[in-house]
C-alpha positions as CSV (number, residue, x, y, z in Angstrom):
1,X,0.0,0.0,0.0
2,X,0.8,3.8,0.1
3,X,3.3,4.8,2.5
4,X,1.8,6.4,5.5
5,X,2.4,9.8,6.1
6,X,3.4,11.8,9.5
7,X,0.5,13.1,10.3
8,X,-1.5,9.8,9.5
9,X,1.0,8.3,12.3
10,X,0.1,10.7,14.1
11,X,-3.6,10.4,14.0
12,X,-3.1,6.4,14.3
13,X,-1.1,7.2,17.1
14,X,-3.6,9.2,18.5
15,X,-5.9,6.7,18.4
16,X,-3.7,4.0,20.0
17,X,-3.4,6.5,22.7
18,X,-7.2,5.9,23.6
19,X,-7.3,4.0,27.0
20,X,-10.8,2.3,25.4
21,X,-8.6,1.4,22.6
22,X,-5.9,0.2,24.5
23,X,-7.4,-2.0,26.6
24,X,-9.4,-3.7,24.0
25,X,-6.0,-4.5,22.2
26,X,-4.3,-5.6,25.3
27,X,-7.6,-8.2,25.9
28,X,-7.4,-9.7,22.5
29,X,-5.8,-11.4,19.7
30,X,-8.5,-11.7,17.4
31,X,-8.5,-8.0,16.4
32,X,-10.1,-7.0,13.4
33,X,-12.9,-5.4,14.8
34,X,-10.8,-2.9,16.7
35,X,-8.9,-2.2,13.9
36,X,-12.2,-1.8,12.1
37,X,-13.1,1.2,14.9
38,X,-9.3,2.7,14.6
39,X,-9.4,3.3,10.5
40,X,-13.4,4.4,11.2
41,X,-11.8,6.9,13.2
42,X,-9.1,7.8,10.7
43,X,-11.4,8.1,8.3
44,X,-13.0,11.2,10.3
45,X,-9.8,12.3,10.2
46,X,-10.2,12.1,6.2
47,X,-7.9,9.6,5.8
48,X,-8.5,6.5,4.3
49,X,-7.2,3.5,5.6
50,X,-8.8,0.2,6.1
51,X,-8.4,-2.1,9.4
52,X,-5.7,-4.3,7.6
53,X,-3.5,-1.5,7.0
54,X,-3.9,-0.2,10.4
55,X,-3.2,-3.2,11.9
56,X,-0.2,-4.1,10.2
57,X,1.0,-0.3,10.6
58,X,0.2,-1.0,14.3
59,X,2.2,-4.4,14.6
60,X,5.3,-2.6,12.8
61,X,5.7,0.6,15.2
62,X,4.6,-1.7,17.9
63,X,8.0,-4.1,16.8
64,X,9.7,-1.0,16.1
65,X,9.2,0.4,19.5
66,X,10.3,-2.7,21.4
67,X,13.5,-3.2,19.4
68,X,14.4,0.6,20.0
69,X,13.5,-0.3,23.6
70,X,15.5,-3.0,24.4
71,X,18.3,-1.6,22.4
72,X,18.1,1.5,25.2
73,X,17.6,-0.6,27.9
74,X,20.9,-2.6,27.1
75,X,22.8,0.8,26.9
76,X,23.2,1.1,23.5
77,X,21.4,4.5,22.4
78,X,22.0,4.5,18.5
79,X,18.8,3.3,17.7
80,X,15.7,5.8,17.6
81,X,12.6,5.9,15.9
82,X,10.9,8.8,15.0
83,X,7.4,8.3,17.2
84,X,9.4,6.8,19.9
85,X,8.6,9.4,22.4
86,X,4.2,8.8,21.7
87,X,4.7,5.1,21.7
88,X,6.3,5.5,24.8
89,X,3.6,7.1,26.6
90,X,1.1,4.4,25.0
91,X,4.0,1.3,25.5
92,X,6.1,2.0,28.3
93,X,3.5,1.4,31.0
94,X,3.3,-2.5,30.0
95,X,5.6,-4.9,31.1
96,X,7.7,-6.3,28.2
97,X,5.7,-10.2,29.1
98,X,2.4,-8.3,28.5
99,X,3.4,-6.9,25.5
100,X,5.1,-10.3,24.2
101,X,1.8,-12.0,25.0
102,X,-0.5,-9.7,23.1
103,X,1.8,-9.8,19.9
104,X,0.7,-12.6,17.9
């Protein structure tokens, strides 16, 4: 597909940030109708992206994130990412078990 712009990170980010949101991804595997909600809402954003797309987007910051993470946490600080600091605030709550749990 397209490549996804800054500001529709951003928004899909924003999104994410949603505690509702959240919790329904940290409760579940089977997630497409959560997805479904996330590119409804980016679609009132006016863009158009449909629940596969956001999902996969989702997985790919989410893997981003962790790797970037556990590259910190083992002292070495050349990897960065550019939402890092947004994912953290979403991501850095969860312990890394939780997050490995929910990944699949």
């Amino acid at each position: 597909g397209k490549h996804w712009t800054v500001n529709e990170v951003r928004a899909l980010i924003r999104i994410w940030s949603d505690k509702n949101i959240q919790q329904q991804l940290e409760g579940t595997v089977r997630n497409k109708r959560i997805f479904e909600q996330v590119a409804a809402r980016l679609q009132k954003f006016g863009i158009d992206r449909d629940w596969k797309q956001c999902r996969t987007k989702y997985k790919n910051l989410k893997h981003e994130y962790k790797s970037v993470k556990s590259a910190q946490d083992s002292g070495s600080s050349s990897k960065s990412m550019k939402f890092f600091n947004e994912l953290d605030a979403i991501l850095g709550h969860c312990t890394m078990e939780q997050a490995s749990k929910s990944d699949n």
